[in-house]
Structures are given as structure tokens and as C-alpha cells.
C-alpha positions in Angstrom: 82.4 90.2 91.4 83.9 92.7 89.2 87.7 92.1 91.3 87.2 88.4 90.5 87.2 89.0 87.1 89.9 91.1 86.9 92.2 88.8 88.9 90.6 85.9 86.7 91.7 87.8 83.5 95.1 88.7 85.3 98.2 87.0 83.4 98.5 83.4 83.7 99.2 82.5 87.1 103.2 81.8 88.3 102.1 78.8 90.7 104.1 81.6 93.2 101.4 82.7 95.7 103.2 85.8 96.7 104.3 86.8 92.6 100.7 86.0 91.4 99.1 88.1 94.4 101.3 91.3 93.2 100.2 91.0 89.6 96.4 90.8 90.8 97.0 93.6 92.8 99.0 95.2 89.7 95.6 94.5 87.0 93.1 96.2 89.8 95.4 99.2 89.8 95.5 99.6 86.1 91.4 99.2 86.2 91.2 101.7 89.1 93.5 104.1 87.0 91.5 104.0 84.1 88.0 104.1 85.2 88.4 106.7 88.6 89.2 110.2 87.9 92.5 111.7 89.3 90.7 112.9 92.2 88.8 109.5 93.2 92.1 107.5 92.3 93.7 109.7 95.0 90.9 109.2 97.2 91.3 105.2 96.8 94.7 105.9 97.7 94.4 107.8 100.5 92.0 104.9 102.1 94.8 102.2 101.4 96.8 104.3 103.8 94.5 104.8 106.0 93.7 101.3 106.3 97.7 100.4 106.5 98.3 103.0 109.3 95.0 101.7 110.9 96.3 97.9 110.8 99.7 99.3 112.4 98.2 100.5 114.7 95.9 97.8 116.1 98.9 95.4 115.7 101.1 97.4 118.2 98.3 97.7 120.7 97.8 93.9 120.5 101.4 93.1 120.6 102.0 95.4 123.7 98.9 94.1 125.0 100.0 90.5 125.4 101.5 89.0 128.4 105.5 88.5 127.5 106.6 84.8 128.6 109.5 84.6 130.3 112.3 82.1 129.0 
């Protein structure tokens, strides 16, 4: 709930999906920043990593796990 309103109070939308998407992403940083101490924000930021690296990961497996058609 509390996301939703900071997107909703984000700057006025673009109508460009991607554009809009960064600002959200841009107004829950500057919330994080101001409300978590240094040592949660870098805690936060160690999970996006995490979560990246994780999603890497599971992408190559997938990928290499998928029969290749021949042309």
C-alpha cells in the first residue's frame, strides 16, 4: 500500500512506460533513503543484488536447459 502511494504521488506520468517506471523506482529510493538508516539502506541494497544475481542465474539454467532447434 505504502509503494502505491509513493508511485501515485510520483511526478506526473510521461505516457513512456519504461521513463515513468525509472521515476517510480527513483521516488521509492528517495523514501528508502530517508526513512532506513545507512546500515538498513545497505542492507536493502544488498538484497536487490542478491535478487539480480539470483534471477541471472535461474535464467542461464533455463536457457541452457532448453532443447536448441535446429534451423
Amino acid at each position: 500500500m505504502a509503494t502505491a502511494m509513493m508511485i501515485d504521488s510520483a511526478q506526473t506520468q510521461t505516457g513512456d512506460f519504461l521513463t515513468d517506471i525509472v521515476r517510480a523506482a527513483g521516488v521509492i529510493d528517495s523514501r528508502l533513503r530517508r526513512m532506513l538508516t545507512p546500515q538498513q539502506y545497505a542492507m536493502v541494497q544488498d538484497l536487490m543484488l542478491a535478487t539480480r544475481i539470483t534471477t541471472i542465474a535461474r535464467d542461464a539454467l533455463e536457457d541452457r536447459a532448453e532443447p536448441t532447434v535446429a534451423a
